[in-house]
N, C-alpha and C positions, 0 to 999 in steps of 0.2 A: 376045539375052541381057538378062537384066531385072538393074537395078540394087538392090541390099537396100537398103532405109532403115530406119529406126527403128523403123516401122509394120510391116514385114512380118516384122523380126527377131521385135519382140515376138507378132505372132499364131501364128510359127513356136514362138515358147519357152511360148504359153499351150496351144497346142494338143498339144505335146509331155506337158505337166502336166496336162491335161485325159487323153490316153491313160495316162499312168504312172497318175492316178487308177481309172480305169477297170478297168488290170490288176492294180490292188492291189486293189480291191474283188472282181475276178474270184478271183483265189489267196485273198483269206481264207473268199471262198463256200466254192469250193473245199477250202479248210484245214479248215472247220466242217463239211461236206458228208461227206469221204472221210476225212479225218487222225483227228480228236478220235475217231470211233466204235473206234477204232485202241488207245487208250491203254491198255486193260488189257492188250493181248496184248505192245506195247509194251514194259510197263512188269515183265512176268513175263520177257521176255526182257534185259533190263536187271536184273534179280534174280539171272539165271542166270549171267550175262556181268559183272557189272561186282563185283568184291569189298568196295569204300566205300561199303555201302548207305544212307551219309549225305549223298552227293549223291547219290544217283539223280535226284530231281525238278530239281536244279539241272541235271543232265545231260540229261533227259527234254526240259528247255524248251530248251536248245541244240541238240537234234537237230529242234524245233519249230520254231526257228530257222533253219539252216538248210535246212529243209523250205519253209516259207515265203517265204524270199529264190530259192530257186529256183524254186518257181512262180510268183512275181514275173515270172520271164523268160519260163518256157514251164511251164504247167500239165501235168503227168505223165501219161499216157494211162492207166498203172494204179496207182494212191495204194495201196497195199500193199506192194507187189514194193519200190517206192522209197522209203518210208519206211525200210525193215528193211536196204534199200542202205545209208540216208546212216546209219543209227544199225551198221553193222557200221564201215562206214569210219571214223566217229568213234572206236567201242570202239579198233579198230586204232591209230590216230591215238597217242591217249592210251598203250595197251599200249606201244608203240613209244616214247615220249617218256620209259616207266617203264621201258623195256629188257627187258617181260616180253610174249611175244606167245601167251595161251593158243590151243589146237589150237582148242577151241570159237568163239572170235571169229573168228578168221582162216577157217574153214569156209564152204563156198558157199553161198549164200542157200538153193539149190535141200534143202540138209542140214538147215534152220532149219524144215523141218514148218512152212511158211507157205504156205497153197494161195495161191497166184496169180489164182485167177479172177474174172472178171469179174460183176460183178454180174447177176442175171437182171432182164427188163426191170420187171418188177415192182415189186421191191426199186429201183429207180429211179427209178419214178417217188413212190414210198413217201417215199423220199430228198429228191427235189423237195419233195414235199407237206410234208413236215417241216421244212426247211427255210424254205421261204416261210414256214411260221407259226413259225419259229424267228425271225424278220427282223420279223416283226410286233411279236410278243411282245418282241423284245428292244425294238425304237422304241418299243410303249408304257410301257415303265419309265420314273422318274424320272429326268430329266437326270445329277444326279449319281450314281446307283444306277447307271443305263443305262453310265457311264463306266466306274464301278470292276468292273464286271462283265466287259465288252470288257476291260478293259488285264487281265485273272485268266487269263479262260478262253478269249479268243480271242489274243489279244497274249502271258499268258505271264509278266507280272512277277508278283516277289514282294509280300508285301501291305507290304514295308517301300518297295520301288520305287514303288508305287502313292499311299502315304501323301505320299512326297514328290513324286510328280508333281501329286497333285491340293491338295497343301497341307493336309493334315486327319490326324489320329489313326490309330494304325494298327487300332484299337478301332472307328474310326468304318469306317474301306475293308472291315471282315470284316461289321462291321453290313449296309450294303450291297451288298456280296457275298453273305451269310445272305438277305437281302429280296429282292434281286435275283432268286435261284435260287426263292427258295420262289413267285413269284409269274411264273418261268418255267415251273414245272413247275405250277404251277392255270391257265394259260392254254392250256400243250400237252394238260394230260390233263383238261381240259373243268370244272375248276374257277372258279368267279368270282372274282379277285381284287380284294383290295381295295385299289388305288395313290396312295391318301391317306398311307400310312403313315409311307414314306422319302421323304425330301428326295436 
């Protein structure tokens, strides 16, 4: 039996943090891969289900949420079937907290006209390809563009959340949010962009 010392606690607790890194970057692939292509259908069934259509999008990023903290532990084997899971059981959640449980929410996924299937191998590697040059395209933004773009549309906060995490105008986080996108989308659909622009 080997004695712990200081030395091998700390490479036990860096190596722990190195894996938690690892599977966090794994789930947001993941998130941006399977989830986001997700959100209109998403978000038409949250129209149909949810009667406050003043939070929807506040609601939308909490099921993005926990979508995310659970691939955090174990990535989903089919990102469809489970998204429409965790956003029924929320609907539920809430209905039940307001003491009203419509037939509609409470209804089985299989009832919710969301095919189930698996992508064809094609459509996957499609996926990959976009990806990788989604991963490029995002590292070559501006450091702060680069930021305020990740905490929107991969992370989820509001631009007033965003404003105060980066310290700056909330004028300024939609600026680079606006540059951000316009200079994601000239990079993925074969345009030159120009990345002098945003700081």
């Amino acid at each position: 039996m080997t004695e712990k010392t200081p030395e091998t606690d700390f490479h036990g607790v860096e190596l722990r943090c190195v894996e938690n890194v690892m599977a966090s970057s794994q789930a947001k692939a993941w998130f941006v891969r399977e989830v986001l292509p997700l959100e209109a259908m998403l978000t038409r069934f949250l129209h149909k289900n949810w009667r406050n259509k003043a939070d929807l999008e506040d609601f939308r990023q909490e099921i993005y949420a926990h979508v995310l903290d659970a691939a955090e532990t174990k990535i989903p084997d089919r990102a469809k079937p489970f998204v429409f899971s965790v956003a029924r059981n929320l609907l539920v959640d809430r209905f039940r907290k307001e003491h009203v449980v419509p037939i509609e929410a409470a209804a089985e996924l299989d009832t919710l006209n969301i095919p189930a299937d698996e992508p064809g191998p094609e459509r996957s590697v499609v996926a990959r390809d976009m990806l990788r040059r989604l991963q490029v395209a995002i590292d070559s933004l501006p450091p702060r563009c680069r930021e305020a773009v990740v905490l929107k549309r991969i992370e989820g906060l509001s631009r007033h959340e965003i404003a105060e995490r980066m310290g700056i105008a909330e004028q300024t986080v939609s600026d680079h949010i606006a540059y951000g996108m316009r200079v994601l989308a000239d990079i993925l659909y074969g345009e030159a962009p120009d990345l002098g622009s945003s700081t």
